[in-house]
C-alpha positions in Angstrom: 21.7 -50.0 -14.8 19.5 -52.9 -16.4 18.7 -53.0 -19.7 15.2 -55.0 -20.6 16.5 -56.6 -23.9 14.7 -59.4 -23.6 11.2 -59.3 -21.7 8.2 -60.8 -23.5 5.0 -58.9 -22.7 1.2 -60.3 -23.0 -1.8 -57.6 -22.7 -5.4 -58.1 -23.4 -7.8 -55.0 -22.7 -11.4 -55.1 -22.0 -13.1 -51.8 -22.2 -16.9 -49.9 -22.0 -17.1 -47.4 -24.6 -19.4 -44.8 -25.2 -19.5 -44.1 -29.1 -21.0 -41.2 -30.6 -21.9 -40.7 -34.3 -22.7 -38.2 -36.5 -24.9 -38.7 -39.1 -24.1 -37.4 -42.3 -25.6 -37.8 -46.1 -28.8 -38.6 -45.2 -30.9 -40.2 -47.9 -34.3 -42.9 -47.8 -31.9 -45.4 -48.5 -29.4 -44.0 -45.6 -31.9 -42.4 -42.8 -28.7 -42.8 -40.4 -26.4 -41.1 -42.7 -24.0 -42.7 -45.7 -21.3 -41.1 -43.9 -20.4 -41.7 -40.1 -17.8 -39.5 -38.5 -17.9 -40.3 -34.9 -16.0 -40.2 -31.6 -15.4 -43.1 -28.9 -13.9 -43.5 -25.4 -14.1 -45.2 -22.2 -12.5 -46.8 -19.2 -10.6 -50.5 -19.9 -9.3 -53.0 -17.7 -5.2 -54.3 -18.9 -4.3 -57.9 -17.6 -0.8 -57.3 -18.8 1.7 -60.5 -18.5 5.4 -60.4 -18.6 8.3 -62.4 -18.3 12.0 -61.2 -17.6 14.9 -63.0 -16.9 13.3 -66.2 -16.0 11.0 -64.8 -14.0 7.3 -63.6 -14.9 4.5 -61.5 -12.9 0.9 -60.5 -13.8 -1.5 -57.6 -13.3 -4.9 -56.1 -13.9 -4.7 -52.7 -14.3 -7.5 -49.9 -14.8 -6.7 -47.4 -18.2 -8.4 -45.4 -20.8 -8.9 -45.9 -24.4 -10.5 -43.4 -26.9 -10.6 -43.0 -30.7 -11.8 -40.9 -33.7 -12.8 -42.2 -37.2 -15.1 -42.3 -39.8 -17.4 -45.3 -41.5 -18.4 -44.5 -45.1 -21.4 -47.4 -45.7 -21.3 -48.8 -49.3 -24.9 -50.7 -48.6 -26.8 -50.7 -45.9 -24.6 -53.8 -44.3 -21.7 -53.2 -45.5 -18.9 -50.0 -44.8 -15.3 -49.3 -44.7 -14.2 -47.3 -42.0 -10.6 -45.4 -40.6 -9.9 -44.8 -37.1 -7.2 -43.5 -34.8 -7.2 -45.0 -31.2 -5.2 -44.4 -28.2 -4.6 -46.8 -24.9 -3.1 -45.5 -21.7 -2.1 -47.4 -18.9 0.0 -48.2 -16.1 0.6 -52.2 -15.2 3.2 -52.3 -11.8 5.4 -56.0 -12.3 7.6 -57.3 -10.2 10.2 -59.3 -10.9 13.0 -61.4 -8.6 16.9 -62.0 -9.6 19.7 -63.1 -7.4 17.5 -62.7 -4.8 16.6 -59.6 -5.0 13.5 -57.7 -6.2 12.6 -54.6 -8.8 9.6 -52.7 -9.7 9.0 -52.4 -13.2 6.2 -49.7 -13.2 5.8 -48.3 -17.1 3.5 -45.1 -17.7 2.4 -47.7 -21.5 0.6 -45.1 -23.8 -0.4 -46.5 -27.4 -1.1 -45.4 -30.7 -2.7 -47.8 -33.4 -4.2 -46.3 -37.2 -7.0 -48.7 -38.0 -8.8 -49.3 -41.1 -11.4 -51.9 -42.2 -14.8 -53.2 -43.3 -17.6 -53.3 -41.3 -20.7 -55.7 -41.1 -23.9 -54.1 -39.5 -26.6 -56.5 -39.9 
């Protein structure tokens, strides 16, 4: 058995998401709602990078991201918002030692609490 104590791992996700919002505290100053709880999810593409053991591999990988929040806007431009969003995906890495090859195939699901301002101009 191998342990992976010491593998450095680089991803960067690009991803097409459909967001849909619901409009909520509508006033003339807010035709769109004050309040903005929505829903968001779509298809990504991983390039995940990884080095082990003196050795490194690369992959582009096809996953899914979605997320729930909510944007509260305190003017017009300006709102703070709180958001759950999940990643899955699957990168397949090989890796050579001793002359001899492994798979390193990880099922990678993630889980990231965001919260913030946003700027809607």
């Amino acid at each position: 058995m191998t342990l992976l104590d010491d593998m450095d791992v680089r991803v960067v996700a690009v991803s097409l998401d459909l967001m849909l919002r619901w409009p909520l505290m509508k006033t003339a100053d807010f035709p769109n709602g004050r309040l903005q709880p929505y829903v968001t999810a779509g298809p990504a593409i991983f390039f995940t990078e990884a080095e082990f053991a003196g050795d490194s591999d690369s992959d582009r990988s096809l996953g899914f991201k979605a997320g729930v929040g909510v944007t509260f806007l305190i003017t017009k431009n300006l709102g703070v918002f709180g958001e759950y969003r999940f990643t899955r995906f699957s990168p397949e890495l090989k890796f050579t030692s001793g002359g001899s090859s492994s798979k390193f195939e990880p099922d990678i699901n993630t889980h990231h609490p965001l919260v913030g301002a946003s700027l809607r101009f």
